[in-house]
C-alpha positions as CSV (number, residue, x, y, z in Angstrom):
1,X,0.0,0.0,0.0
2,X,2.9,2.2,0.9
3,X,4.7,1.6,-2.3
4,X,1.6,2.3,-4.7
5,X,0.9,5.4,-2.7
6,X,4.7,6.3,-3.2
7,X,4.4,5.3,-7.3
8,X,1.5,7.6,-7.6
9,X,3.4,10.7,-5.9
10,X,5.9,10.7,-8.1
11,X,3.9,10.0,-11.5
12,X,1.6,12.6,-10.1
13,X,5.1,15.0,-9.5
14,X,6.2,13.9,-12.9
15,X,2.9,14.8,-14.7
16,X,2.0,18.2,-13.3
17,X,5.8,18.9,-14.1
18,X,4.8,18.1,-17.7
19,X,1.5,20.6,-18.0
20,X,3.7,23.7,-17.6
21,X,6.0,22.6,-20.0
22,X,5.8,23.1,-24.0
23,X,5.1,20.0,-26.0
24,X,8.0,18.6,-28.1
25,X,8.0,20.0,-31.8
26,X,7.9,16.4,-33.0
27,X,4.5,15.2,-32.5
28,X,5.3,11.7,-32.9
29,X,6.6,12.2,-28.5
30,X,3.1,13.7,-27.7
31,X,1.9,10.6,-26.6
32,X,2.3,10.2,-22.9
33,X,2.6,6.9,-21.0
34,X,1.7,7.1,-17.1
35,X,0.7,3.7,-15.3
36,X,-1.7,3.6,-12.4
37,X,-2.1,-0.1,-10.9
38,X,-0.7,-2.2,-14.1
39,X,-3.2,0.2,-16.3
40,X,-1.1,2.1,-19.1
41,X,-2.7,5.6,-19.8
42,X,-2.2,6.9,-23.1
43,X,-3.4,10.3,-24.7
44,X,-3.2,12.0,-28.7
45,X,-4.4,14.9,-29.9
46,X,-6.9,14.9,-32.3
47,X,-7.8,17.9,-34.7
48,X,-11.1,18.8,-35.4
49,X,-12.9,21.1,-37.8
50,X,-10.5,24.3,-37.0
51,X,-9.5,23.5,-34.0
52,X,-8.1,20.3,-31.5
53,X,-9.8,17.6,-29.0
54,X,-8.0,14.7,-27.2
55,X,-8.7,11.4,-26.5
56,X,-7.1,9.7,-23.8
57,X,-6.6,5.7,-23.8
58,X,-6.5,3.1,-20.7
59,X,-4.9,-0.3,-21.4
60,X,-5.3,0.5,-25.4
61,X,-9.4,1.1,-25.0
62,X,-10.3,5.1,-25.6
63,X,-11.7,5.8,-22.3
64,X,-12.2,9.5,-22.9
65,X,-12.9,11.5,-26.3
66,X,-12.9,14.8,-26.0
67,X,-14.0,17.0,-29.2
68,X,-15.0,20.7,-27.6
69,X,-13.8,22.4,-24.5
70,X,-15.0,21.3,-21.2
71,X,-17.4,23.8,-19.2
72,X,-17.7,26.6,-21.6
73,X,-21.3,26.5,-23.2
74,X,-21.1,25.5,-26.9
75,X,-19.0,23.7,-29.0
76,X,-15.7,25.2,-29.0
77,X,-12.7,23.3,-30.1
78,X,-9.1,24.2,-28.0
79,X,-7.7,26.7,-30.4
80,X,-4.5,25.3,-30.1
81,X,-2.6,21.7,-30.1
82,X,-0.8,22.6,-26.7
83,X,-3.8,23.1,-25.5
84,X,-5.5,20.0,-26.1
85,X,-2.6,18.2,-25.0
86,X,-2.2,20.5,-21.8
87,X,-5.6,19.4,-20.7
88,X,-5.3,16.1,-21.8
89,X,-2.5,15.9,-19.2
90,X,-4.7,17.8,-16.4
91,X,-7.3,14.8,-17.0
92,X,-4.6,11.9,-16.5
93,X,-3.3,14.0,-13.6
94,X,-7.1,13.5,-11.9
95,X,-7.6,10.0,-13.5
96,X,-3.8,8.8,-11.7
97,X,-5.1,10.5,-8.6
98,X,-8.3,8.6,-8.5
99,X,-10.0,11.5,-9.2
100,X,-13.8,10.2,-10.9
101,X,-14.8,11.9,-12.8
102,X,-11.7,13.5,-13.7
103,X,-13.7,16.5,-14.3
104,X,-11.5,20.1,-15.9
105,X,-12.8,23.0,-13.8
106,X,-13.2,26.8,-15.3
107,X,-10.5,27.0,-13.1
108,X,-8.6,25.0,-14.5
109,X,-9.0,26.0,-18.0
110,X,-8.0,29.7,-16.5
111,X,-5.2,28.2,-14.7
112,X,-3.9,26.7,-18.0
113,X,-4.2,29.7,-20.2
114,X,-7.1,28.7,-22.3
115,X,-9.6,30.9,-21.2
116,X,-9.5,34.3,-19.6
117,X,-10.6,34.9,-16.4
């Protein structure tokens, strides 16, 4: 019990470390692996129309697809490929915390830049 709550501090460390940081250029590394009990958690970036979504992936199986921007009314795509990925990560962050549903916030889309306060 110690040691899983030990391997889940530092993937959660490791993760949030990776939301503030820009996403590599080569978007072949924009996939991120984090595991949580055995389960491998996988996300890509998907554009759509004129924008970007995510879907995220547990054990190979798409566990979340995610076309518009959470909590803003309307469909609204992320304007941006960093930020689809930047939330993307935010989501594994909750899902490796055991966070259900790993629900994004208007606080957290502030907190990440993608919509003004």
């Amino acid at each position: 019990m110690k040691l899983t709550f030990t391997i889940a501090a530092i993937l959660i460390t490791f993760l949030t470390g990776c939301i503030t940081s820009t996403p590599p250029k080569d978007l072949s590394q924009w996939d991120t692996i984090a595991t949580r009990d055995s389960i491998k958690v996988r996300l890509e970036t998907v554009e759509i129309d004129s924008g970007w979504g995510y879907a995220i992936y547990a054990d190979g199986k798409k566990l979340i697809m995610q076309r518009q921007i959470p909590v803003i009314e309307g469909f609204h795509t992320f304007k941006t490929q960093e930020d689809a990925y930047n939330c993307a990560q935010r989501v594994i962050i909750k899902l490796i915390s055991g966070e259900m549903p790993p629900s994004i916030t208007r606080q957290d889309l502030i907190d990440m830049n993608i919509l003004k306060q």
